[in-house]
N, C-alpha and C positions, 0 to 999 in steps of 0.2 A: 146280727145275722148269725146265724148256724151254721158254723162253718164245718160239717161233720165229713171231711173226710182229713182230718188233721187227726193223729193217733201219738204225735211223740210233739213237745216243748222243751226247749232247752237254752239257757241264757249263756251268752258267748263273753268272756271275761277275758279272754287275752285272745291273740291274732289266730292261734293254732285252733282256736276253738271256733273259728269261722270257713273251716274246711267243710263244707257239704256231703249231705249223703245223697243218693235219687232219692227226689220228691223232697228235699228241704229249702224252704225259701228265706233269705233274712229280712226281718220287720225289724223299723226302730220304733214307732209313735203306733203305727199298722191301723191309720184312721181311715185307708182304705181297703187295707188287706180284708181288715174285719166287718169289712161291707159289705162283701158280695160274696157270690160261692166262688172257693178255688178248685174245682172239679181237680186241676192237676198238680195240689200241692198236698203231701200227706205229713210234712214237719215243719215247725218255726225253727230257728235260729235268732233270737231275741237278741239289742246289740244295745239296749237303752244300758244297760249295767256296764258295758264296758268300759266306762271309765274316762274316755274323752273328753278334754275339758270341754264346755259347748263355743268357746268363742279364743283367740289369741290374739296376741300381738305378734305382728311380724316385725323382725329387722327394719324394711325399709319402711315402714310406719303403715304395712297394710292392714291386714284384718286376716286371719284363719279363721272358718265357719267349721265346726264338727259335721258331721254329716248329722248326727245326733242330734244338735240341737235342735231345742224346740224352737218353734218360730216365733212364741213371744217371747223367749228370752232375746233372739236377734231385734223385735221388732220395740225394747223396750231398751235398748241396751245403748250408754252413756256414751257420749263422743268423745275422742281423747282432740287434744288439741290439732287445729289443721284439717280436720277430717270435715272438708267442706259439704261433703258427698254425704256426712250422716242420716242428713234427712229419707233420704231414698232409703234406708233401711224400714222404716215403717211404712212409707207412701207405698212398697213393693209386697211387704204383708198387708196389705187394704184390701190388694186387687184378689185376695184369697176371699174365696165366696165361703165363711165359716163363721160358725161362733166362736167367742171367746174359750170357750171349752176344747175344740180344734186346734184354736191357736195353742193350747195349753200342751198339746201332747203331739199333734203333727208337728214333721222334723222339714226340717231345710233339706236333708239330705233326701229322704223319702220321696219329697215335695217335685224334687229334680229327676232322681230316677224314675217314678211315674212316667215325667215327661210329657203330662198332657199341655198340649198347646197354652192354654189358661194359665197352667205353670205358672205360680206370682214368682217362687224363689229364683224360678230360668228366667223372669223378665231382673230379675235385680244381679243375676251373676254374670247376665247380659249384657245389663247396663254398665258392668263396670268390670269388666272384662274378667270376670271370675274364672278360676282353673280348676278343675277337678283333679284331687288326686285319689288316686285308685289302687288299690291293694288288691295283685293276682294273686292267685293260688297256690303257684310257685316259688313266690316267696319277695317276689320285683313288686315292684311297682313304674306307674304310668301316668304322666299326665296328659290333661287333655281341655282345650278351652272349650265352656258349656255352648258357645256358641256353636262346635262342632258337634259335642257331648251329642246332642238330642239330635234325629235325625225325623223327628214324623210327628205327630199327634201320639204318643202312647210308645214311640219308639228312640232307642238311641244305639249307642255304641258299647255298651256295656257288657261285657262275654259272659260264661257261664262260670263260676266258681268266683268272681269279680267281684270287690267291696269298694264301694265308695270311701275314703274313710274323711275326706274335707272337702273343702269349697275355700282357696285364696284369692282375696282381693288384695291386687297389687297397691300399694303405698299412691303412688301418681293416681290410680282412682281415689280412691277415699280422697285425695286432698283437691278434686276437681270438682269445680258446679256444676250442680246438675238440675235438669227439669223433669218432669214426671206426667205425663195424663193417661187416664183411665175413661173407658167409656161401658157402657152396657146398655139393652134394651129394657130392661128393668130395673126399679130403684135397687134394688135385690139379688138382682141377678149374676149369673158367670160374667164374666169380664169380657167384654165382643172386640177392644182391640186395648191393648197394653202399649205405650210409647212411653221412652224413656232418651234424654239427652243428657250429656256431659260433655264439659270444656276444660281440657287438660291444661293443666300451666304452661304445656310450650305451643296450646294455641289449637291442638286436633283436636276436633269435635266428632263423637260419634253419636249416633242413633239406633237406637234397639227398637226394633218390634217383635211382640209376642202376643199369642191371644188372637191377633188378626190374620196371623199365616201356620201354619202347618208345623213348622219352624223356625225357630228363630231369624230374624232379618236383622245384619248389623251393615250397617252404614256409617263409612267413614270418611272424614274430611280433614285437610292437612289445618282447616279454619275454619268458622264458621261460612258454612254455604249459604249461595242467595237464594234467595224461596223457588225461582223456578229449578234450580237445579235439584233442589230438594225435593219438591212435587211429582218433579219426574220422577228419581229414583225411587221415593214410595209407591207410586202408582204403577211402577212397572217392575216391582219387586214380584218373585213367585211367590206359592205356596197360601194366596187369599183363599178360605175356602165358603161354602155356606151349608150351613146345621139350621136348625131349629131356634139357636139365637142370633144369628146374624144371615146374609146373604154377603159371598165373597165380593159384590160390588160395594154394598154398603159398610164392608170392611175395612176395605183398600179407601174409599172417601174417608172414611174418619181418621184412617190413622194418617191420611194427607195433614188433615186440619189439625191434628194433637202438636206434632210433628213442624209445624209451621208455625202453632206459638210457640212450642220451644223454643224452634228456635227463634223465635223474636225474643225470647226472654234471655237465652243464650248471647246473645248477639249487644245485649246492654252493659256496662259497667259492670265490674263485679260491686255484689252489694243491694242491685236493686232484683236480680231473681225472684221468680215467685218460687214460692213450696210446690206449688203442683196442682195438678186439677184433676177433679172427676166429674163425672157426668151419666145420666141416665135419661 
């Protein structure tokens, strides 16, 4: 794309150097920015050089995400011991409708502030209660759980002069099982509903949806739920909608059904989980 009303480039190397001018937007991977026209943006602010390791270790054994990394470094990247939950790091780059090429240069962080519903990285920071922390202009910072983070299809919480600069996954996720289904109306296609489960060590089970509502849907239980209570609360979650790849009815049904073998898979010994499913 031709992006021609861009007239200044400039790579941001330390934090002061991500103070904005009017009409400067920050790109990390910019697999979308440089898609389509920005009628209202006339500067980049490049943030791939800054330095950021793409991935950490936390303290209590979680996981730090750069905002910068690329998503196949997360979607390739080695479990450390415990980290039951590793799988969901690639099952949640799948539901990204991309090639290999995509994966190579679109970011985690990017992926989230977009914020479109599809959002794979929102279904996986979802699933396991990811935090956003955020670097104001003023010089603070802010966090914020993704599942508040995004607020719409394309929209969230994020102010203006605002950087993303991580994504933490707490230690009790990574080391909880998880299940994962995907579905789409095409072998190919955007993702029409994203469900994600986890069973934390002292027994809470939650459920994500993304893909299928507007915004994220998290569902939580002090234990594994019995399937009608679980039915209900999928089916009568807001925010179903219908596009071109889905109708909001036939959203809300699948992600009943994803969501119900979870959690049957959920609900078995540790040990016998599946990896996860897709479907088209």
């Amino acid at each position: 794309m031709d992006v021609n009303t861009i007239t200044g480039y400039r790579f941001a190397r330390t934090r002061t150097d991500l103070a904005l001018t009017p009409g400067e937007r920050i790109v990390a991977g910019g697999t979308w920015f440089f898609s389509e026209p920005q009628i209202d943006s006339t500067g980049v602010v490049d943030i791939s050089r800054i330095g950021w390791p793409p991935v950490e270790d936390l303290p209590d054994g979680g996981l730090r995400i750069a905002a910068t990394c690329p998503i196949a470094t997360l979607a390739n990247l080695s479990a450390r011991p415990g980290w039951r939950a590793h799988p969901l790091l690639f099952q949640c780059a799948t539901a990204l409708l991309a090639s290999y090429k995509i994966w190579n240069v679109a970011t985690v962080g990017g992926n989230v502030c977009r914020s479109f519903a599809a959002a794979s990285m929102v279904s996986l920071a979802v699933g396991l209660d990811g935090e956003a922390l955020i670097w104001c202009p003023d010089g603070s910072e802010r966090r914020v759980p993704i599942a508040t983070f995004v607020t719409g299809n394309g929209t969230n919480t994020l102010e203006p002069g605002e950087v993303m600069r991580a994504i933490d996954i707490p230690g009790y996720a990574m080391r909880a099982r998880t299940g994962f289904g995907k579905i789409a109306l095409a072998e190919l296609g955007r993702s029409g509903a994203v469900v994600t489960g986890r069973a934390d060590e002292d027994g809470t089970t939650v459920f994500g949806i993304t893909a299928a509502t507007g915004w994220p849907t998290v569902l939580r239980y002090p234990d594994v739920p019995d399937a009608a209570t679980l039915r209900t609360d999928v089916t009568s979650a807001d925010g179903y909608y219908t596009d071109p790849l889905g109708s909001a009815d036939w959203r809300r049904g699948v992600s009943a059904v994803l969501a119900e073998r979870i959690r049957t898979d959920l609900d078995q010994p540790a040990g016998t989980i599946t990896t996860g499913r897709e479907e088209s």
